[in-house]
N, C-alpha and C positions, 0 to 999 in steps of 0.2 A: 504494500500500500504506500509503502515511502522509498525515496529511492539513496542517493548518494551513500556513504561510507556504512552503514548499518545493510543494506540490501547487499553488496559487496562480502560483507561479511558473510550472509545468507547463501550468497552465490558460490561462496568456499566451502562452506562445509555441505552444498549438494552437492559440491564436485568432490567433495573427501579429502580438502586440503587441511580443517580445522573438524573440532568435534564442539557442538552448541551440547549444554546442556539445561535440561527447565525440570519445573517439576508442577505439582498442582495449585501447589499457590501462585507462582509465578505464571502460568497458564491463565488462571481464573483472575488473577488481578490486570494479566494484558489484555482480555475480552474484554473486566469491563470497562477498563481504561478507552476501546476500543470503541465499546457501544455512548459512556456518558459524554465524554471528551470529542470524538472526533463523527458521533454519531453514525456507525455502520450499521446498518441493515442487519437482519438476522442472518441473512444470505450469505452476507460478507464476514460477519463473524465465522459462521461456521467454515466458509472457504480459509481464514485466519487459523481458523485450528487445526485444520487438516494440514495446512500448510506448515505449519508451526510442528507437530505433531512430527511430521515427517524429515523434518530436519534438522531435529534434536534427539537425544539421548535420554529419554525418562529417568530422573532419580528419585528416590523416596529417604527426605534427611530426615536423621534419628534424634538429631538436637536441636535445640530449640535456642537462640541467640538472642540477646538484647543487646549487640553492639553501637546500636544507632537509636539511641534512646527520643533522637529527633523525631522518627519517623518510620515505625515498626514495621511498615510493610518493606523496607530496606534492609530488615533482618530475613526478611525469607530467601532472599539474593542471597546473599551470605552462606544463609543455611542448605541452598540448592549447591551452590559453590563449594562447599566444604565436604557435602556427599559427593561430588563428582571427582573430588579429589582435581578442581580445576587447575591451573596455570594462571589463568586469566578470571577476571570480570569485567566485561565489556556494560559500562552504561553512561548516559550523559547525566545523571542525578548526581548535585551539588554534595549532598553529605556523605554518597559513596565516593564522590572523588576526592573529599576532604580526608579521608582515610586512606588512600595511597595503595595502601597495603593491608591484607587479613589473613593472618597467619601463614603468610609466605606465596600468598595469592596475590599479583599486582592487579588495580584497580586503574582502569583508563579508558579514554573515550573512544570510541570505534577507530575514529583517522589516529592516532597514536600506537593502536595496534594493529592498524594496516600498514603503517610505518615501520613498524618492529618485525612485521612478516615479509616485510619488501626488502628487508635488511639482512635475511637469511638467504643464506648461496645452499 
């Protein structure tokens, strides 16, 4: 639905160059982010999660985080992150970029880790 650095990233990991990982909170929070915010159709949500579904890696996190006492739905990031055993967290949110770092996970905006992937031979 949107394009530049974020769909880039999408277009890597259906090519099997990155691996996305989401889970159900982060699923459910991007629909309705999806439906209240940018007002999708039912239609389009459900093409959103099929889409989404199919180019991620389903985790199921066992702990529960209050890292970001700003803004708890920022802990479920985290918490999807830390069952995926990520590398990365890719998002443009102010109080996950204010953290840098979570537990050896770097935290950065999509074009910084297109940068960081263009930079690999």
């Amino acid at each position: 639905m949107f394009g530049g650095k974020p769909l880039a990233l999408l277009e890597m990991a259906l090519d099997g160059e990155i691996e996305l990982a989401i889970s159900e909170a982060i699923l459910t929070e991007t629909l309705r982010v999806l439906r209240d915010k940018f007002h999708r159709t039912p239609e389009q949500l459900q093409e959103a999660e099929g889409f989404l579904t199919a180019v991620t890696r389903y985790v199921y996190p066992v702990e529960r985080l209050d890292a970001v006492p700003t803004d708890k739905d920022d802990n479920r990031v985290l918490e999807c992150a830390v069952a995926a055993d990520s590398e990365v967290i890719v998002s443009g949110d102010s109080d996950l970029l204010r953290l840098g770092n979570f537990r050896g996970i770097d935290i950065m905006k999509a074009s910084d880790l297109i940068g960081r992937l263009e930079g690999r031979t």
